[in-house]
ZAMARGU-4260 file (C-alpha; in steps of 0.2 Angstrom, whole numbers, plus 5000, padded with zeros to 4 digits):
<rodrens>
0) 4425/5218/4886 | 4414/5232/4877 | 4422/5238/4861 | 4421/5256/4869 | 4433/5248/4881
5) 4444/5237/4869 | 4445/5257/4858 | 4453/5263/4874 | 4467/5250/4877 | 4471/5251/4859
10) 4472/5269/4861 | 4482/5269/4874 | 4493/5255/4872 | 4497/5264/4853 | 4498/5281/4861
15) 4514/5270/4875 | 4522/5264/4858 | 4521/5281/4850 | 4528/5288/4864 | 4541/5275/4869
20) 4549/5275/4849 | 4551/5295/4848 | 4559/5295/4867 | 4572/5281/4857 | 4572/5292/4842
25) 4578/5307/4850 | 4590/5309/4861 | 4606/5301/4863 | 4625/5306/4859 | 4626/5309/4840
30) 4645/5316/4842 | 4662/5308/4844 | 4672/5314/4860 | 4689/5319/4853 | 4706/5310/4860
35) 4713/5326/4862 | 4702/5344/4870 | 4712/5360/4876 | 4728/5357/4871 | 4730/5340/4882
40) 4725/5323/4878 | 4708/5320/4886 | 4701/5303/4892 | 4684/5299/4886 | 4682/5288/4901
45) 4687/5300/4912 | 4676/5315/4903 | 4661/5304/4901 | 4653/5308/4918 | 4651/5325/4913
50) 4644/5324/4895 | 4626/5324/4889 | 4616/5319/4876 | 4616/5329/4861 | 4622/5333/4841
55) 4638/5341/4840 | 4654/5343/4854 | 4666/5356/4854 | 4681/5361/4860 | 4680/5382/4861
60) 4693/5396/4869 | 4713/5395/4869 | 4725/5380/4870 | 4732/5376/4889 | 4747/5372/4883
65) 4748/5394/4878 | 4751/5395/4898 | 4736/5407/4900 | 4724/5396/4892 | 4705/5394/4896
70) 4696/5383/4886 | 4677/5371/4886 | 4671/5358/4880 | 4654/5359/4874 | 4640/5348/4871
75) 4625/5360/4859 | 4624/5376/4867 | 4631/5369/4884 | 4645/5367/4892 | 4647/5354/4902
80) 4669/5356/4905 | 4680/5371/4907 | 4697/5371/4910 | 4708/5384/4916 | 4728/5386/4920
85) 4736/5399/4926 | 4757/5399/4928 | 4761/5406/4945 | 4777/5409/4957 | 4772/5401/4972
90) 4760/5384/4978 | 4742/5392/4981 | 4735/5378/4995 | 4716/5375/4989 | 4712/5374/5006
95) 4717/5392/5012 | 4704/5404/5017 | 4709/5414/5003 | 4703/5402/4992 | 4685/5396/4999
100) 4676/5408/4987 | 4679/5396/4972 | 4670/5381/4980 | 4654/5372/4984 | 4658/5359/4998
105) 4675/5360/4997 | 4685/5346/5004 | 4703/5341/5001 | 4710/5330/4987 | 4722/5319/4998
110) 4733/5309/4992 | 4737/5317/4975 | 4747/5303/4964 | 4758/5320/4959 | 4766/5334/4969
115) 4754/5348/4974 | 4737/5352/4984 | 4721/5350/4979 | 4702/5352/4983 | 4687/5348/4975
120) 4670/5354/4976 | 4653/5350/4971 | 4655/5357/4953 | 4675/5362/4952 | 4693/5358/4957
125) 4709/5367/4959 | 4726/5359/4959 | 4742/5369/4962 | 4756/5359/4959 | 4773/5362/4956
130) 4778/5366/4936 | 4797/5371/4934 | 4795/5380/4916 | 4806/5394/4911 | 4791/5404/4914
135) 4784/5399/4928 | 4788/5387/4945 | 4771/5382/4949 | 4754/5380/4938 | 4734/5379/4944
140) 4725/5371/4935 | 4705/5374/4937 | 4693/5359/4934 | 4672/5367/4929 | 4658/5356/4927
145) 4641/5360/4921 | 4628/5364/4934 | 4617/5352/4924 | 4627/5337/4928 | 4617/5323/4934
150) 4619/5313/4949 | 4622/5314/4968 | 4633/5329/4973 | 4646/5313/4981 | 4647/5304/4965
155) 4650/5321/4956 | 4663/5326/4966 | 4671/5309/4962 | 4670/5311/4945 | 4677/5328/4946
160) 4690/5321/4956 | 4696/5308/4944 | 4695/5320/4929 | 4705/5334/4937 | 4719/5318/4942
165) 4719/5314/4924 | 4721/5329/4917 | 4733/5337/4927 | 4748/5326/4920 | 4745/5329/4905
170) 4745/5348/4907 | 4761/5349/4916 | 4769/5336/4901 | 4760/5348/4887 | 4768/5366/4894
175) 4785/5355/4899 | 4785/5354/4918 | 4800/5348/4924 | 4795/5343/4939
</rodrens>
């Protein structure tokens, strides 16, 4: 080996270390996921599909448990979770017409381990289930995800899926459903 040649596989076996340690440096989650987000108490297991690397998480907009309420969870300057309730007087079905606009890919949430309907899509979910509240008989509860989520659009959906069946309890306990 010439020791031009032995320069260059120094050079580039430094310049693959160099490269390696600042891709370990950087990067990474640097916050804490909260046990409780919007109002509810939130699953890290559940949530942990949907978050991305970064230095701070926050938990921005208005309580659920106000009724009305539409709250994120951000990651930086992104946000990778939204939620959204709305009190109603009647069971919107996911699946009507009327509500196609909303989705990507929608498909039915069968087998719901609560009353109501649901449908989820490649980056949202809607569940309309029955609340019986003074102030209302039925509340929606609205599931975003980040367009930057990773992963196949199936697994996704999954994730979305399993989130929105976790939270959804715990909105319905936190405005005092009682049913």
């Amino acid at each position: 080996m010439t020791g031009k040649t032995s320069r260059r596989l120094t050079a580039s076996a430094l310049a693959c270390c160099l490269a390696l340690s600042l891709g370990a440096c950087g990067g990474g989650r640097e916050y804490t996921v909260p046990k409780e987000a919007c109002g509810v108490p939130i699953s890290e297991k559940a949530l942990d599909p949907f978050l991305v690397d970064g230095k701070k998480l926050q938990v921005l907009g208005n309580p659920l448990t106000t009724g009305e309420g539409n709250c994120g969870i951000w990651v930086d300057d992104w946000l990778v979770v939204n939620l959204l309730l709305e009190k109603v007087d009647k069971l919107y079905d996911p699946m009507d017409d009327s509500e196609e606009f909303r989705f990507k890919n929608r498909a039915e949430m069968a087998d719901l381990p609560f009353d109501g309907l649901g449908a989820v899509g490649d980056f949202n979910a809607m569940v309309s289930t029955q609340c019986a509240a003074p102030d209302a008989k039925y509340a929606i509860v609205y599931v975003e995800v980040s367009l930057k989520s990773t992963g196949d659009a199936t697994r996704r959906r999954d994730h979305i899926e399993s989130f929105t069946v976790d939270v959804v309890p715990k909105v319905k306990k936190a405005l005092g459903c009682t049913a």
